[in-house]
N, C-alpha and C positions, 0 to 999 in steps of 0.2 A: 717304547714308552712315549705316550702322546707328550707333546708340548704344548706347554700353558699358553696361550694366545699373549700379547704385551696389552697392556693398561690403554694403549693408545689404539691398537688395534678393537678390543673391546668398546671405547668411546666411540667409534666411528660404527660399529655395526648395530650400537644404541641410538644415534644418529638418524642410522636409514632407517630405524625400527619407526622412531617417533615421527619422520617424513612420512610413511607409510600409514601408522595407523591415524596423527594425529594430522596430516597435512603441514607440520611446520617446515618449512626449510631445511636442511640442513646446516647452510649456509647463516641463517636466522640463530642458529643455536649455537653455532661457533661465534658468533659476534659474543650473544653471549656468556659465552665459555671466558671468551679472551678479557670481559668487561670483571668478569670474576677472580679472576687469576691476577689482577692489575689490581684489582681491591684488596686480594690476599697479600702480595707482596707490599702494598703501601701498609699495611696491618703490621705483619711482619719483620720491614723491614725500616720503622723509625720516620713513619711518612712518607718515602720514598717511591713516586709513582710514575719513575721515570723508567717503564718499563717496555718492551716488545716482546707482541707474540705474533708469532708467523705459524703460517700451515705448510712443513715443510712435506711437499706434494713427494719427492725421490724417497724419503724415510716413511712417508703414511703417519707424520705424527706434527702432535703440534709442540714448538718450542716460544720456552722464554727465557729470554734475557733482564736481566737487572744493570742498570747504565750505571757507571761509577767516575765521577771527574778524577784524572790522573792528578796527584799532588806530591809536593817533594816530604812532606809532612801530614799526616792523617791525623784528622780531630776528629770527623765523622764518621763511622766504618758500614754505616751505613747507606754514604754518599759518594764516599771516598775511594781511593785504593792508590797508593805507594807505587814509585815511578817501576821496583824493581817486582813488584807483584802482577804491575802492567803488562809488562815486556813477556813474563809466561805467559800471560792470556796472547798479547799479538805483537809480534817484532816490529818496533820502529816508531811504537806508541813516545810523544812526547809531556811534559807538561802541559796540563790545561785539555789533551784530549779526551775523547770518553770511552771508555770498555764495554762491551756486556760481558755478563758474567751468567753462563747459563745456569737455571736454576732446578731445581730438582721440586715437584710440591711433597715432596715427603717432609722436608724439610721448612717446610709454614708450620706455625703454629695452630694448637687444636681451635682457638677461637678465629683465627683466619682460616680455616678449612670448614668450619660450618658456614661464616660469613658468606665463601664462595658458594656452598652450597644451596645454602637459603636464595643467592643471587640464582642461581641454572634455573632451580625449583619455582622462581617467579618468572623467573624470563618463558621457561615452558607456558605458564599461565596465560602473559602477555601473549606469546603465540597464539595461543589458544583461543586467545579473545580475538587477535589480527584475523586470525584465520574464519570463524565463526562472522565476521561482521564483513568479511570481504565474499564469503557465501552467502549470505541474508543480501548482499546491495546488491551483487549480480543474479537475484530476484526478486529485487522489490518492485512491486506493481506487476506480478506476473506471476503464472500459475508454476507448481513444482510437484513431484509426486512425491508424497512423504511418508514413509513406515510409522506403524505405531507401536510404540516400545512399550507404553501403560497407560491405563484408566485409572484414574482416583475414584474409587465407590463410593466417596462420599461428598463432592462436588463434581464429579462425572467429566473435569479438566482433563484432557489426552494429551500425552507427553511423545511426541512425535520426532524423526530424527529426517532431517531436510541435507542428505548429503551427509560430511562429517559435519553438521550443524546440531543444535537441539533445539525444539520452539514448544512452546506449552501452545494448544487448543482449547481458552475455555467452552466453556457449557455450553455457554450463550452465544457463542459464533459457532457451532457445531448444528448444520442440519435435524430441525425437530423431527423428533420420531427415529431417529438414524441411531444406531447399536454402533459404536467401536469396538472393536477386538485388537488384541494384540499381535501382531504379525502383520493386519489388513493393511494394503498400500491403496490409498487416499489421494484425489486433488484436492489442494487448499492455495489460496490466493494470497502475495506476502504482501499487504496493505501498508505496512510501513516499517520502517528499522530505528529504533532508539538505544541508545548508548548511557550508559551509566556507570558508578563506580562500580557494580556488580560485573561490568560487561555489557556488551549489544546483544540487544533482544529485537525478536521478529515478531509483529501482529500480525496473526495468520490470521485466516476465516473463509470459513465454508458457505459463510452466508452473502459474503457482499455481492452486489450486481456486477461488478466487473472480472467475477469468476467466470461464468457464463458466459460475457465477451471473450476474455481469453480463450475457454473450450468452442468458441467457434471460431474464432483464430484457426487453431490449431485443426480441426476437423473440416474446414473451409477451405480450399485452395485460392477462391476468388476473393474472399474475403482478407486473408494473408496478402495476396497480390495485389489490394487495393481496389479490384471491381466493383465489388461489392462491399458497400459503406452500412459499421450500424450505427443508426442515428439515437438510437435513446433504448432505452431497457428501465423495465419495473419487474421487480421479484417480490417475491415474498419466497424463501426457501423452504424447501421441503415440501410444498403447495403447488406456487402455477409462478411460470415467467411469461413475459409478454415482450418479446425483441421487435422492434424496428428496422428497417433494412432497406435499401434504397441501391439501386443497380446504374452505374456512370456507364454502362456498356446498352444501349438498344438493345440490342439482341442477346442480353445477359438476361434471365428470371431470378433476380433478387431471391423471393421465397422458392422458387426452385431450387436452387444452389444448397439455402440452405437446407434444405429436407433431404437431399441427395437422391441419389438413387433410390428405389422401394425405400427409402427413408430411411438411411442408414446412417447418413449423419448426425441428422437430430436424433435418431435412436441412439447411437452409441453418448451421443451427451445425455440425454436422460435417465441412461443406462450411471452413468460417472452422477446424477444428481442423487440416484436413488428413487428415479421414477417420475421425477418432478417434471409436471405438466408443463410443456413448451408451446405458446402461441406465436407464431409467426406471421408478421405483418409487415407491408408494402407501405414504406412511408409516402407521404405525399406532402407536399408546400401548401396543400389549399385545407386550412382547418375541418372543415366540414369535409372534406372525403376522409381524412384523416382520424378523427373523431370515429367514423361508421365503420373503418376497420378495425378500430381500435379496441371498440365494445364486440366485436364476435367473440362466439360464433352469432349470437344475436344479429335479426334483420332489424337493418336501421332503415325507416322511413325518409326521415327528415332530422335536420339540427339547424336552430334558431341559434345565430349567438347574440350574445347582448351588446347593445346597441349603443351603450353607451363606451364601448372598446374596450371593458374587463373583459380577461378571460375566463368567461362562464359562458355554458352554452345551455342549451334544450334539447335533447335527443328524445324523439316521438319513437315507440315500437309499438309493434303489434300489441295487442290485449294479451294474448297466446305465450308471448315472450318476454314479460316483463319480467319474470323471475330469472329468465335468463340473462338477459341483458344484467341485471341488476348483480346477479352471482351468489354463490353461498355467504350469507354475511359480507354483500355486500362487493365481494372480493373484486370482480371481474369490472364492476364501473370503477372501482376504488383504485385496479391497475391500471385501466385506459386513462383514468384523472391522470397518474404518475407518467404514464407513456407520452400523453400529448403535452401534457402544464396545463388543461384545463380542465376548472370547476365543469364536472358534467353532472347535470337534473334529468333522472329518466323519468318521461312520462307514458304514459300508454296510449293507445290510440283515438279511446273513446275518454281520455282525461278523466280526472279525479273530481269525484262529487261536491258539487259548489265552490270551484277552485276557479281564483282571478288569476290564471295563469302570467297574465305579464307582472302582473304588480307583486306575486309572489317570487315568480324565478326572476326580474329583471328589478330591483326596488329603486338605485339610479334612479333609473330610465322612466320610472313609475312617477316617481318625486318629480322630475324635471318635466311629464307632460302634464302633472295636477301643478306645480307651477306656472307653468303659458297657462295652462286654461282657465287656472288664478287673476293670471295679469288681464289676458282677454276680456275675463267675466268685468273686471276692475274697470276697462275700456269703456265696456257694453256702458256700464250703469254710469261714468260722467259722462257718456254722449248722450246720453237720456236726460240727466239731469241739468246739461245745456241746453236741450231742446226742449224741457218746460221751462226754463229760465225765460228763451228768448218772447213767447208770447205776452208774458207780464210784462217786461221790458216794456214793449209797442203797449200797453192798456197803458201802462203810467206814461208816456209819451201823450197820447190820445188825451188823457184827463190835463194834463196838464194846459194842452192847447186850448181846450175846451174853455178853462177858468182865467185866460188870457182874453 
């Protein structure tokens, strides 16, 4: 005949189950065991919360005691205990000392046995949340691979599992044109961690630019080892990235590195984007080399910047390539803008029909040379207007002498 496992044996292999599947401690759940059992007995037992539980480690179980001041007289019997009720519990007990008196939970009442239960049932929760927010910070600002457990069909939010974590995906941080499915493991970027009476929650997203640093982190070894620096990144997701890159090593190729071998590492991230076009470029300090890598593949001529020290420039290209330089909608000057921080104006080589080029890309700098040449003009016409003055001067001199 099998033997019924004891009640204490059974709590400890419930224990390691919820270690297991939910990450709590075991340890964590005994605190709150013990916070429970001390609630029950002050319930119980007339207020009285002067209690101990220990985890006796030789028995595999946990016990409590109920502390009772020895008295020659009991008033409280639930505080109390009589010198000669002492002496059974422990030989040699005097007045004024204290007993425990081990206690039995069968023996709590039915509303101090929910009580403790309600308390385990939240304490789990509290884990649950400890655990959850202590997985979300040791990956906030950094990429993680996450399963997707569901699709809402009708706001298209994917409900992802980050470890034993949970993180919603909405819509609109989800790569456009990208299909979730359910089972699919995904990078997503954990942007930040927030805390509330609900719990800590993670804002993930597939869209930010610092997903893309991270997958070159990780896909980079020079980049990881600090060789190779990225200076700036412009995304638009699901479209075209445009990274910056700058090698502290001479004999390191920045955009070499990252392309890798037959381009295996910018493949395998494009591969992780969903295809999204990766432009790779060689930062520079000097705006104007900066700038002409920035717009390729488009051949850049020449770049004016303005003159008055905003950052706006003039990028001249071929006639041939102004659709390129310029991009679908725009896209590919509108990235190089975001990549350097400057206003770029593309203009083509044979210029645009009856266009005052400076006074239109530079207005500044336009206003400030029609001001001097304002002040100038202003110049011109009183030194004119002194030098006919001074010949009348000399006639009314002359006539005057004359009538002397």
């Amino acid at each position: 005949m099998k033997k019924n496992k004891e009640p204490e044996e059974n709590l400890f292999e419930a224990l390691a189950l919820i270690e297991k599947e939910k990450g709590i401690p075991a340890d964590f759940m005994l605190a709150q065991i013990s916070k429970a059992i001390v609630t029950a007995c002050k319930n119980s037992y007339g207020g009285n919360d002067d209690v101990s539980v220990v985890y006796n480690e030789a028995r595999g179980r946990l016990e409590a005691t109920l502390n009772k001041v020895v008295v020659e007289e009991v008033t409280d019997i639930n505080r109390e205990i009589s010198l000669p009720e002492a002496k059974k519990l422990k030989a040699g007990v005097q007045i004024g000392d204290k007993v425990g008196i081990q206690l039995d939970p069968k023996n709590f009442g039915r509303i101090a046995v929910m009580t403790a239960r309600n308390m385990i049932r939240q304490g789990i929760r509290d884990g649950e949340k400890e655990q959850a927010l202590s997985e979300y910070q040791s990956k906030l600002q950094d990429i993680v691979t996450a399963t997707v457990e569901q699709v809402d069909p009708a706001t298209g939010n994917a409900t992802l599992r980050l470890g034993k974590a949970i993180a919603i995906l909405p819509k609109n941080d989800q790569v456009a044109g990208e299909e979730l499915h359910v089972g699919d493991l995904i990078k997503v970027y954990v942007v930040n961690v927030k805390t509330s009476e609900r719990g800590p929650r993670a804002i993930i997203s597939r869209t930010h630019p610092d997903l893309v640093k991270r997958l070159f982190e990780e896909q980079v070894p020079e980049i990881f080892d600090g060789i190779v620096e990225i200076k700036s990144i412009s995304r638009e997701a699901g479209s075209r990235t445009k990274i910056a890159v700058f090698s502290k090593d001479s004999e390191v190729d920045a955009v070499g590195a990252c392309i890798g071998p037959k381009g295996q590492r910018v493949g395998t991230i494009v591969s992780q984007l969903g295809g999204e076009k990766i432009d790779i470029i060689e930062y520079s300090e000097d705006p104007v080399e900066f700038i002409k890598k920035a717009l390729s593949p488009a051949e850049v001529l020449g770049v004016a910047l303005d003159p008055s020290g905003e950052k706006i420039c003039k990028a001249t290209v071929p006639d041939s390539q102004l659709s390129l330089a310029i991009g679908n909608k725009g896209q590919n000057v509108r990235l190089a803008a975001k990549l350097t921080g400057w206003k770029i104006d593309i203009r083509p080589e044979s210029g645009f029909f009856g266009e005052d080029e400076d006074e239109e890309l530079f207005p500044a700098a336009a206003k400030e040379d029609a001001d001097e040449a304002s002040d100038s003009a202003a110049e011109q016409t009183d030194e004119a207007a002194a030098e006919d003055a001074a010949p009348a001067e000399e006639q009314d001199v002359q006539d005057s002498e004359e009538n002397l």
